[in-house]
N, C-alpha and C positions, 0 to 999 in steps of 0.2 A: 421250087416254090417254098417248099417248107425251111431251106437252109436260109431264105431271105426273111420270111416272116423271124425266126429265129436272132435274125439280125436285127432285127428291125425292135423286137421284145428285150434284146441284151443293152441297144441305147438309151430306152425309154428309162431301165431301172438304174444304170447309169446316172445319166440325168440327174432323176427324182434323189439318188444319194448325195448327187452335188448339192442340189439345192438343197437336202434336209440340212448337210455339214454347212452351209451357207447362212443357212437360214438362225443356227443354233451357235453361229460366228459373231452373228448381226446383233442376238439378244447380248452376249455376253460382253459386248463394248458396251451398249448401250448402260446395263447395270456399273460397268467399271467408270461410266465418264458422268453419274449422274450426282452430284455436287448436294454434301450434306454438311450441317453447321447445326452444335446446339450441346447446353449443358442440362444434366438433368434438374428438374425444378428442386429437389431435394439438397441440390449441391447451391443453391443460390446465394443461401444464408452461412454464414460462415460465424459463431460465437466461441470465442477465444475468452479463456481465467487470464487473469493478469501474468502471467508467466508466460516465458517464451516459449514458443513451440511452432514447428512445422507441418504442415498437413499438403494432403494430394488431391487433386477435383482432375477428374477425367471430363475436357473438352472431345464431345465426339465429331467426327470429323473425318472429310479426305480431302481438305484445302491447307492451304497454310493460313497463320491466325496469327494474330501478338497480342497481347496481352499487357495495361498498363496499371498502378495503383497510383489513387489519387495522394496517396501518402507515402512516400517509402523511405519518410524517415523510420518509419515504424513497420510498415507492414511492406514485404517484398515479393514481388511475382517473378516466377522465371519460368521458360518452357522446358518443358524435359522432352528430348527427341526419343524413340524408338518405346515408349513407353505406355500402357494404356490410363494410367491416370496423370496426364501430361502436361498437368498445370499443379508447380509445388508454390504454395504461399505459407513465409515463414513472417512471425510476428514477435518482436521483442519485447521484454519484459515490462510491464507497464507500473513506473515509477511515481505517475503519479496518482493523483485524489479524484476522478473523476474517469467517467467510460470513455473510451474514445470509436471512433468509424471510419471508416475508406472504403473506397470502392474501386473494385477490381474492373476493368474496361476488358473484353472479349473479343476480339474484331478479326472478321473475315470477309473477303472484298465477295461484292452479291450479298450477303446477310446483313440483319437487323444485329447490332452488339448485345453481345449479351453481358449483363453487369452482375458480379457477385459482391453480397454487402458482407462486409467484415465489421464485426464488431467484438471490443475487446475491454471485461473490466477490469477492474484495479486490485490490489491487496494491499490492504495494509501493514506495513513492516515496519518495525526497529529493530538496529543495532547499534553495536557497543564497541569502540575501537579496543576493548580488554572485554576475554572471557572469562576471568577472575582473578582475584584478586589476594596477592600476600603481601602482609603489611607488617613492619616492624617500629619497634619506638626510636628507628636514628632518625626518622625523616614522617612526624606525626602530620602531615598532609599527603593529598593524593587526589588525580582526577583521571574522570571517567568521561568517554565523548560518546554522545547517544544521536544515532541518525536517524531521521526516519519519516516518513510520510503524515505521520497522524498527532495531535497533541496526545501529550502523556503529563504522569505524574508521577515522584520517585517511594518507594515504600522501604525506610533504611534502619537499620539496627539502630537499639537505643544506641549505644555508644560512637554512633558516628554522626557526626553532623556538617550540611550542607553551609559553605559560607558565601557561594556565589554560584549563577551561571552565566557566561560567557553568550553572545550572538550566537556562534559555530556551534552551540550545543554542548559546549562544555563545561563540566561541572567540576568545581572545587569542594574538598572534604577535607573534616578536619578530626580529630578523634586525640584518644590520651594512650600515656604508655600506660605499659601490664606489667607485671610482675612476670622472673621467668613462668614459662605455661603456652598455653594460645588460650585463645577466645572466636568466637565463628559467629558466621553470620549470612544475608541475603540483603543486597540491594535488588527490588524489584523492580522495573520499567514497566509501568502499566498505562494502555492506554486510555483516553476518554472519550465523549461527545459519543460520535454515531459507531462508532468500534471498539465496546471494552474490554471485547475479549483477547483483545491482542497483549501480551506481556510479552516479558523477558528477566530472565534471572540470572545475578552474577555473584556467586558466590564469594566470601570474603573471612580469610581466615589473618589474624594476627597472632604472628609467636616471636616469643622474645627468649633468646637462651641464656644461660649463666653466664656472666665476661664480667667484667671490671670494672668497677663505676665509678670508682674515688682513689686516689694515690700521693702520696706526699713522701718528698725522700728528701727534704729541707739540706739540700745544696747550697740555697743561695743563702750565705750568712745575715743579707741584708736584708732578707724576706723571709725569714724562717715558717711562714703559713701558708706558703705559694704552693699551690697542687701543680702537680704533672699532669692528673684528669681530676676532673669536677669541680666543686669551689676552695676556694681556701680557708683555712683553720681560724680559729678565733683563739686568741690566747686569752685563758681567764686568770686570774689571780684571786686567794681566799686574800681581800681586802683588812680582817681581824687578824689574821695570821703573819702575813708577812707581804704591805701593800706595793712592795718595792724590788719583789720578787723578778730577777733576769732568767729569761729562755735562754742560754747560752748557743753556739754554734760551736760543735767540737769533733775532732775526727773523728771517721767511721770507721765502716770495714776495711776499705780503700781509698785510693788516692782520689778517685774521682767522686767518691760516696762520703760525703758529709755526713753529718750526727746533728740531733738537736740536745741539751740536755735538759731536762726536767727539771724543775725546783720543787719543792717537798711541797705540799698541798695545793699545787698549781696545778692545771691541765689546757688542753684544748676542745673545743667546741666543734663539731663537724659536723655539719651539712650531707649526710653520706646521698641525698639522690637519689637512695631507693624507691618502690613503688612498691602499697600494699599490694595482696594479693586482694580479686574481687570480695566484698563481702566483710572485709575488716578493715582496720584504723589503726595496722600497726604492720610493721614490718618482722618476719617471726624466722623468716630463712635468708642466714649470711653466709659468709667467711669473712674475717677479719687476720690481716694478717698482720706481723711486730716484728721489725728486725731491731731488735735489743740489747742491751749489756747493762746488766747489774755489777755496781762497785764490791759489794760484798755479799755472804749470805748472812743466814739468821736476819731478814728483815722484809715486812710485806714490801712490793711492789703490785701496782694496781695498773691494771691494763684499759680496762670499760669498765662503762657506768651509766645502765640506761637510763637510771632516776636523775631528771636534768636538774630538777631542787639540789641533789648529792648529797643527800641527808639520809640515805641508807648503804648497804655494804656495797663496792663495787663487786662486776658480777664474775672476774676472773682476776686471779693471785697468781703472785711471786711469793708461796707460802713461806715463814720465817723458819720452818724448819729446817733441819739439817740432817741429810745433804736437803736443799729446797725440794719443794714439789711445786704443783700449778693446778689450779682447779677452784671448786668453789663446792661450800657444804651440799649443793645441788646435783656437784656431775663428780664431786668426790674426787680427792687428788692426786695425784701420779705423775710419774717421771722422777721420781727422785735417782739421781746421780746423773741425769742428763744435762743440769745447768751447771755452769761455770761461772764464777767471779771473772769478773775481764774479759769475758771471750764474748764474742759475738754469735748469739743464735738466733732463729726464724719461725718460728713460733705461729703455726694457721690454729686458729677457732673456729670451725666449723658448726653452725647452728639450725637444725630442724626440726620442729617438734617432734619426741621420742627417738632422735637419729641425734646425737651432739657427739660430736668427733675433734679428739684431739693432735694435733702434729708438730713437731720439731726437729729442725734442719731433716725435714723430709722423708720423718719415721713419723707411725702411728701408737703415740705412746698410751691415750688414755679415752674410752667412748662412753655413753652413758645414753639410756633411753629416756632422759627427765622432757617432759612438757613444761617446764618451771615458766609461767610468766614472766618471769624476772626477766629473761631473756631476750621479749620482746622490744622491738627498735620504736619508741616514738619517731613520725615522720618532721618534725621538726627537727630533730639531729640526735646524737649520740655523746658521750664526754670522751675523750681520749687520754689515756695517760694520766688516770687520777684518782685518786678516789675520796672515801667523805669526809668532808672538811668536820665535822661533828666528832668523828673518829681519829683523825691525821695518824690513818693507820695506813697511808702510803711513803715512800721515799723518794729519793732523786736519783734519776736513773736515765742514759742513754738513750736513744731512738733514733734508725738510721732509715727506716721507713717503713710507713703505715698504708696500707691497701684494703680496698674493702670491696668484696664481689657482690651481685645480689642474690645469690642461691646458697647452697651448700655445696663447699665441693668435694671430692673425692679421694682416695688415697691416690689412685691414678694420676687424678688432675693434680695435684701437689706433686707427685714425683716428674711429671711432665715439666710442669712450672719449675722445680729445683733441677731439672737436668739429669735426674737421678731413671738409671733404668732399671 
């Protein structure tokens, strides 16, 4: 009897564990198969800066969903699988002048869609197809292309001025040469109306180095005023003196280097092209350079002459002494036994205030610290090859060519230039 009761108490618990593990089978499908759909209310709104960027919204869920934007020129949905923030919306840079919106669509089949609103403003921007600017006096124009979403207006150095804008936003300028140096500056891009705090700055520097402005090596007999660079010569004649006076064409150094000769109180008028420096009305740093031959010594020869009247002394000699020298009462004169009757020499003048440097076939024979005004270039031109008719204390002498830099140059640069190392 008791081994059957015993039997009878071992099915019962049996049993009862089936059905507990049955029972605890039954709950846990029912949690797995019970269908959920929804975004948090926090994630609905979605406000983007005018700049691109991507973000994540977590669709919660155990369905499948898709997801569409009413705009996706601009704004894009895509599902991301295995992920718990599973909805990425990425939004591209917003170009233009006003806010825009789209709406994100949430669908999953049994649910109410759920919609998230995107909204995204603007920024206002310019640019500059150049982030600044070097300018030199070969090519005294230049433009600048400004892009941008918002009106503006330009803010430019004195020295530079606007002569046009183009549809496309491009702007034409136009500005003067300098003397060697730089000069600097800022074109601003500022905007107006409802955005003024949006600018933009383009810096703008102009430098001009020492090189060669003016050249005459009177080759062509038939044109003895013809430049190589800048304008051509003016032949003057003293009219009281001798109104009948001939430039001659006569050999040079070489076969291919002609000569002009000079006649006694005659010269040329030149146009040299330089540019003050800012602040003056005269031109005060040269080189001038003379390939020459004097017939004899004991006699001036007059090289320049800034006084365009020529009713004072010219401001560099072929002094009458013996052996010659070259100079003038200001810079004091030297080289004596460096010229030659008959021969041909190269002769640089180099001029800066308290720096005046003298050179011949490519040696530094005489310098002098004078400030002398005398010195100074009128921009109207210079005399060449003369000197005062008042005086006719110059002679008739040879020229195979005249150069004129706009700086002062160096001993360096002369040996450069003559070949000489």
């Amino acid at each position: 009897m008791n081994n059957i009761m015993n039997s009878l108490i071992r099915i019962l618990l049996f049993s009862s564990l089936v059905g507990l593990l049955f029972s605890c089978g039954d709950d846990k499908v029912v949690e797995e198969t019970t269908p959920y759909f929804g975004v948090a209310g926090n994630e609905l709104e979605q406000a983007f800066t005018g700049a691109s960027e991507t973000r994540y919204v977590t669709v919660n869920t155990n369905r499948a969903f898709s997801a569409t934007s009413s705009d996706p020129s601009w704004c894009v949905v895509e599902i991301v699988e295995d992920k718990v923030d599973n909805l990425k919306i990425t939004v591209d840079g917003n170009g233009g002048v006003h806010d825009r919106t789209a709406q994100i669509t949430v669908s999953s089949s049994g649910f109410d869609n759920v919609v998230i609103t995107v909204t995204q403003g603007w920024i206002a921007a310019l640019a500059t197809d150049k982030s600044h600017l070097l300018l030199t006096n070969d090519n005294l124009t230049f433009t600048l292309k400004v892009t941008g979403n918002v009106e503006y207006v330009l803010e430019l150095p004195s020295w530079i001025t606007e002569k046009e804008k183009q549809a496309n936003g491009t702007h034409l300028f136009e500005y003067g040469p300098i003397a060697p140096g730089e000069r600097s500056g800022n074109i601003v891009i500022q905007s107006t109306g409802d955005d003024p705090g949006v600018s933009l700055t383009v810096p703008v520097i102009q430098r001009e180095r020492i090189k060669k402005v003016a050249s005459w090596l009177f080759d062509d007999p038939a044109d003895l005023t013809k430049a190589t660079m800048g304008k051509a010569l003016e032949m003057v004649r003293n009219i009281s003196y001798n109104p009948n006076a001939v430039f001659l064409s006569v050999d040079g150094p070489t076969e291919s280097n002609k000569a002009v000769r000079i006649p006694v109180n005659c010269h040329f008028l030149a146009d040299h092209g330089m540019i003050p420096k800012e602040g003056q009305n005269y031109v005060a740093e040269y080189t001038l350079l003379f390939e020459f031959k004097i017939p004899a010594v004991g006699r001036f020869y007059s090289f320049f002459q800034t006084e365009l009247a020529n009713t004072a002394d010219a401001e560099i000699f072929v002094r009458s002494a013996i052996p010659p020298t070259i100079g003038v009462g200001a810079t004091g004169y030297a080289g004596g036994g460096l010229i030659e009757a008959g021969k041909w020499h190269r002769l640089y003048l180099s001029f800066k205030p308290g720096d005046v440097k003298f050179f011949i076939d490519g040696q530094q024979f005489n310098s002098s610290t004078t400030s002398d005004a005398r010195f100074r270039m009128s921009t109207a031109g210079v005399i060449l090859c003369g000197g005062p008719w008042t005086k006719k204390d110059d002679n008739e002498f040879d020229i195979a060519e005249i150069s004129i830099w706009n700086g002062a140059l160096t001993l360096d640069n002369v040996k450069e230039l003559e070949g000489i190392e």
